[in-house]
C-alpha positions in Angstrom: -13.3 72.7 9.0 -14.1 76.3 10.7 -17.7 75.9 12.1 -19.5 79.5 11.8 -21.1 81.7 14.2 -25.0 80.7 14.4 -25.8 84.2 14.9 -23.0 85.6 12.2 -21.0 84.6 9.4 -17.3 84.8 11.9 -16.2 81.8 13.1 -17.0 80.1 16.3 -14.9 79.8 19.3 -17.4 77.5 21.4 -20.2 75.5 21.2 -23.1 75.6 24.0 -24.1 72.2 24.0 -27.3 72.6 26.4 -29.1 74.8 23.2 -27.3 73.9 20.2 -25.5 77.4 19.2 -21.9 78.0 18.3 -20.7 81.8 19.4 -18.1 83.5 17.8 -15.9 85.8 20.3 -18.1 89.0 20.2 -21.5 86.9 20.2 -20.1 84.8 23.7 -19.4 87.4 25.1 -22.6 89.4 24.6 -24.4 86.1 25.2 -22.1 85.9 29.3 -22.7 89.2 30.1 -26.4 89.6 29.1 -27.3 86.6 31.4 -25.2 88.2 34.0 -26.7 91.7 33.7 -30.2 90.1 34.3 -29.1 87.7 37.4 -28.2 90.6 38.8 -31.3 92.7 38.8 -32.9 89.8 39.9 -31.3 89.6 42.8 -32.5 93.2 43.6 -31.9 96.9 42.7 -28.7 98.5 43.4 -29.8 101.7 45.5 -27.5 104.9 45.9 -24.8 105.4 48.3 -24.1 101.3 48.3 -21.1 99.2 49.2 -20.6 95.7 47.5 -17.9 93.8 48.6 -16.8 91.0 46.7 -15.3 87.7 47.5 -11.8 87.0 45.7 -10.2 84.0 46.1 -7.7 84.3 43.2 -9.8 81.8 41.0 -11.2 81.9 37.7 -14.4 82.7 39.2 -13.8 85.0 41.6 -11.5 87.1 39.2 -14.2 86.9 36.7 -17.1 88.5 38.4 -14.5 91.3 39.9 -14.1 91.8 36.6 -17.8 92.1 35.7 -19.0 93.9 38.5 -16.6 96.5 38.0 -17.4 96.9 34.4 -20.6 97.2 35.3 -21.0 99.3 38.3 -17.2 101.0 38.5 -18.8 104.2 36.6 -21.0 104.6 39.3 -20.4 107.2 41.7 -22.8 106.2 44.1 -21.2 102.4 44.5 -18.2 101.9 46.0 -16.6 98.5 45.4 -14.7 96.2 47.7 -12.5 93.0 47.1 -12.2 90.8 49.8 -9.8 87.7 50.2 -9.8 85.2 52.6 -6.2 83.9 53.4 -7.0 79.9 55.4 -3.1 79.5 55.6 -2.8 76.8 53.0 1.1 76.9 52.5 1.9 76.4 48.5 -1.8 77.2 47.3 -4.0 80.4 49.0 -0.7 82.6 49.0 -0.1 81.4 45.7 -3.5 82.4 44.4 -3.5 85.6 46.4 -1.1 87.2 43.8 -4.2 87.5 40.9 -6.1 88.8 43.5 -3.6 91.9 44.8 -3.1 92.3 41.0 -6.6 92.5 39.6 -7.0 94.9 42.6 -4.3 97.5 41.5 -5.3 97.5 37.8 -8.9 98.3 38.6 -8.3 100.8 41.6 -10.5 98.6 43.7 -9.3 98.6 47.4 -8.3 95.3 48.4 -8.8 93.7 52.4 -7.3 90.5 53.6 -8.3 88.6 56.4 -7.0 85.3 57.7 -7.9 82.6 59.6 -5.0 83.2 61.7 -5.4 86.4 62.8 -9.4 86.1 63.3 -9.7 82.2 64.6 -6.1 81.9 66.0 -5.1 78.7 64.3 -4.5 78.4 60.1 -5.8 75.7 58.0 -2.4 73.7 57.5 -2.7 73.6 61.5 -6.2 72.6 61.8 -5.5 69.4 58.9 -2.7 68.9 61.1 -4.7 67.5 63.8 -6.5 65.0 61.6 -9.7 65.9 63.4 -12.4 63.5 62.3 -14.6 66.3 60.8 -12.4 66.9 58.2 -11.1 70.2 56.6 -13.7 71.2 54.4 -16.4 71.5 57.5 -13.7 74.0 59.5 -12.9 76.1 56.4 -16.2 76.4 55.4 -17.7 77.6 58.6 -14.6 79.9 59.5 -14.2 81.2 56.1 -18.0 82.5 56.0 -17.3 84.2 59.8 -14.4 86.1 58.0 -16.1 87.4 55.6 -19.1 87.9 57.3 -17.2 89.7 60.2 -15.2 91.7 57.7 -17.8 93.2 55.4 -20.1 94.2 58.5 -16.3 96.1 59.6 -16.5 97.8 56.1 -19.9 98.5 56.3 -21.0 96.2 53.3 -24.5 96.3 51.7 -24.1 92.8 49.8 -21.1 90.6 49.3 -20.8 89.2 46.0 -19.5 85.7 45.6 -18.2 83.6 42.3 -20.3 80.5 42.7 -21.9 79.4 39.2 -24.2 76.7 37.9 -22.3 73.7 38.8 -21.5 75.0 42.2 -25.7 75.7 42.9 -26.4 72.6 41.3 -24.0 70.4 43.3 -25.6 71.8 46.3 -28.8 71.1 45.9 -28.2 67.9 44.7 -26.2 67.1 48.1 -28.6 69.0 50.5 -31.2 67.4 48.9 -29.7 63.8 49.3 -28.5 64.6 52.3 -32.3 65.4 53.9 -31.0 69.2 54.8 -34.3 70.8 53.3 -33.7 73.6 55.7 -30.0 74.1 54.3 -31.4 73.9 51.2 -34.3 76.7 51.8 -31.3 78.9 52.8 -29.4 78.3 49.7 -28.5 82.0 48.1 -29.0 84.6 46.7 -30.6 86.2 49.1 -32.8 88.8 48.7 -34.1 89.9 52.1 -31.2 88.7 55.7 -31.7 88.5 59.1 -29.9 91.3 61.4 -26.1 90.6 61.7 -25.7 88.5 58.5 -24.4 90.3 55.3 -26.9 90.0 52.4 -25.3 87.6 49.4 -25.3 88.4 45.4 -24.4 85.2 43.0 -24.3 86.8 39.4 -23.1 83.7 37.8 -25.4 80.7 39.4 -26.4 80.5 36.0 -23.1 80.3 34.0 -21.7 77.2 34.0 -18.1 77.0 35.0 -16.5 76.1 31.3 -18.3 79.1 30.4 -16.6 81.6 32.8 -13.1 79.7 32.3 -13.7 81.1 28.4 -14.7 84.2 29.3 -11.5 84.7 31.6 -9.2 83.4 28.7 -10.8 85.8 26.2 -10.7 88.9 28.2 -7.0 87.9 29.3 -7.4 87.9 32.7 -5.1 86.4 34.9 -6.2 83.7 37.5 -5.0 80.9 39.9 -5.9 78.0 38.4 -5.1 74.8 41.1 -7.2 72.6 43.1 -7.2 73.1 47.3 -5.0 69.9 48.4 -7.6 69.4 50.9 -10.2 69.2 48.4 -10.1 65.3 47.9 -11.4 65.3 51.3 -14.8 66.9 50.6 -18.2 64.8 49.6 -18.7 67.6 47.0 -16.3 66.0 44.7 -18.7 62.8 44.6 -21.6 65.1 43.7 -19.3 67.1 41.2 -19.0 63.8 39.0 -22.8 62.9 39.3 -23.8 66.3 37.9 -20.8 66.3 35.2 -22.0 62.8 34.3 -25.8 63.7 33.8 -24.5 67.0 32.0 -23.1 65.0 29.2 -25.3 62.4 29.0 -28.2 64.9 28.8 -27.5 68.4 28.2 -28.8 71.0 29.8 -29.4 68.4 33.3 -27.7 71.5 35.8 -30.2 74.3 34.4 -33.2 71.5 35.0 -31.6 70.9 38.9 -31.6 75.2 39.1 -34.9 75.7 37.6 -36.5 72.7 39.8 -35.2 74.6 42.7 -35.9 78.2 41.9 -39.7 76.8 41.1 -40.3 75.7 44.6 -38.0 77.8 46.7 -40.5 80.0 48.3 -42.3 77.0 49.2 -39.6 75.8 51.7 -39.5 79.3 52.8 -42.7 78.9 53.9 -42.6 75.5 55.5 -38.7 76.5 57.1 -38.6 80.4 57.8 -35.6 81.7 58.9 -34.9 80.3 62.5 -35.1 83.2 65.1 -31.2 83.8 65.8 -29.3 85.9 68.9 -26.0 86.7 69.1 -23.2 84.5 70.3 -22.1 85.4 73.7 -18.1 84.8 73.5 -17.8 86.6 69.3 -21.8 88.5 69.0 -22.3 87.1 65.6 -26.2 85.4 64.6 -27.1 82.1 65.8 -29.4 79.9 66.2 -27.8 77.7 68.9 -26.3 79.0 72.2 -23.1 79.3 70.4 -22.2 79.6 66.9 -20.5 77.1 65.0 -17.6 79.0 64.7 -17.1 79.2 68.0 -18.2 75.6 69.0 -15.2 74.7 66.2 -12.8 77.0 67.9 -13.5 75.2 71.2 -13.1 71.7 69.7 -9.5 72.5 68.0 -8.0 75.5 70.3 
């Protein structure tokens, strides 16, 4: 039986669970991007004579809001996009997923840098597993991939660097920083709407999309994406908190926008009681720390 639209007569291609609507194909789409739109001017106004670099793994997310950024600010003379992919070195996986990315690129005229681990830390990710270093891969290629991009959009002169992370992504982090006792981690959870010198300022249009939605909304609008798993991934504590949140989720709809919400509501509150440590720059790279060195470079020493 075809199930109609709840806001026309055509018929439904989803149903959104967490409010009880079906959405035909026009009508899901206007429902993504209106969300979007608003995250975005949220997250602060868009001023002339701006560069926004953007994050692009090859993913379904990061392909996505490319793809929605440039519809939405591409016509504008005065903002000059950016994509930026960060190449770890992960034989069989980041090169594979690097193709969407170059191609997505081409098609939309939007100047695409790479940077790798190898060529900025001196040692790939295949290397570093390689090791079997008791931290684990996850805590190396999270700290080296935010120097890289970091370090590369302050090179390009970047205003704010957009990144794919949506609903499940903020709520998974909250949940774990907050079971994990990092409240300061958690007060520094993005977007951000005012950074310290040296530190690129972050955009997240789709922390409030869950991820089956922007899977849809790639699908729909054709666009081509990587769609695997990091083999390193099993590794990560995330995946623990993944299945909490997807088993609250469809036990009680709408449980990830509660976690957001909860979180948005007393944000400026941890700001207050954990302000932004004063930072200097690192004496062997110059990037912002709060410790003699940065993490980065206290990594680099442990595994170089």
């Amino acid at each position: 039986m075809t199930v109609s639209c709840s806001k026309c007569k055509k018929p439904a291609i989803t149903y959104i669970r967490y409010n009880g609507t079906h959405l035909c194909h026009d009508h899901f789409i206007q429902y993504f991007e209106k969300r979007v739109k608003k995250d975005i001017k949220k997250q602060g106004k868009t001023q002339s004579n701006i560069k926004i670099g953007i994050a692009v793994s090859g993913g379904k997310d990061s392909i996505t809001v490319l793809h929605i950024m440039n519809n939405i600010f591409s016509k504008r003379a005065n903002v000059k996009l950016h994509a930026i992919t960060v190449d770890e070195g992960i034989k069989g996986y980041r090169d594979k997923s690097i193709l969407p990315a170059e191609k997505i690129c081409k098609k939309l005229g939007i100047t695409h840098h790479i940077v790798s681990f190898k060529d900025e830390i001196g040692i790939t990710m295949d290397e570093i597993v390689s090791k079997n270093d008791e931290l684990g891969a996850c805590t190396y290629c999270g700290v080296f991939r935010r120097f890289c991009l970091n370090t590369k959009s302050k090179k390009l002169g970047i205003d704010k660097l957009v990144t794919g992370h949506n609903l499940d992504d903020m709520a998974q982090s909250i949940l774990m920083n907050f079971t994990n006792g990092d409240i300061k981690k958690l007060a520094r959870l993005g977007p951000h709407t005012k950074i310290q010198p040296g530190l690129v300022l972050r955009m997240m249009p789709f922390r409030t999309i869950p991820e089956k939605e922007i899977a849809l909304y790639a699908i729909i609008n054709n666009l081509e994406f990587h769609d695997a798993e990091c083999p390193y991934a099993s590794q990560a504590l995330r995946g623990s908190f993944r299945d909490i949140v997807d088993d609250l989720e469809f036990k009680n709809p709408g449980t990830r926008y509660s976690i957001l919400n909860s979180y948005d509501g007393i944000k400026d509150l941890l700001l207050d009681k954990f302000p932004p440590a004063n930072l200097n720059k690192c004496p062997k790279c110059g990037e912002p720390t709060s410790q003699k060195l940065c993490k980065t470079c206290i990594l680099k020493k442990r595994i170089l």
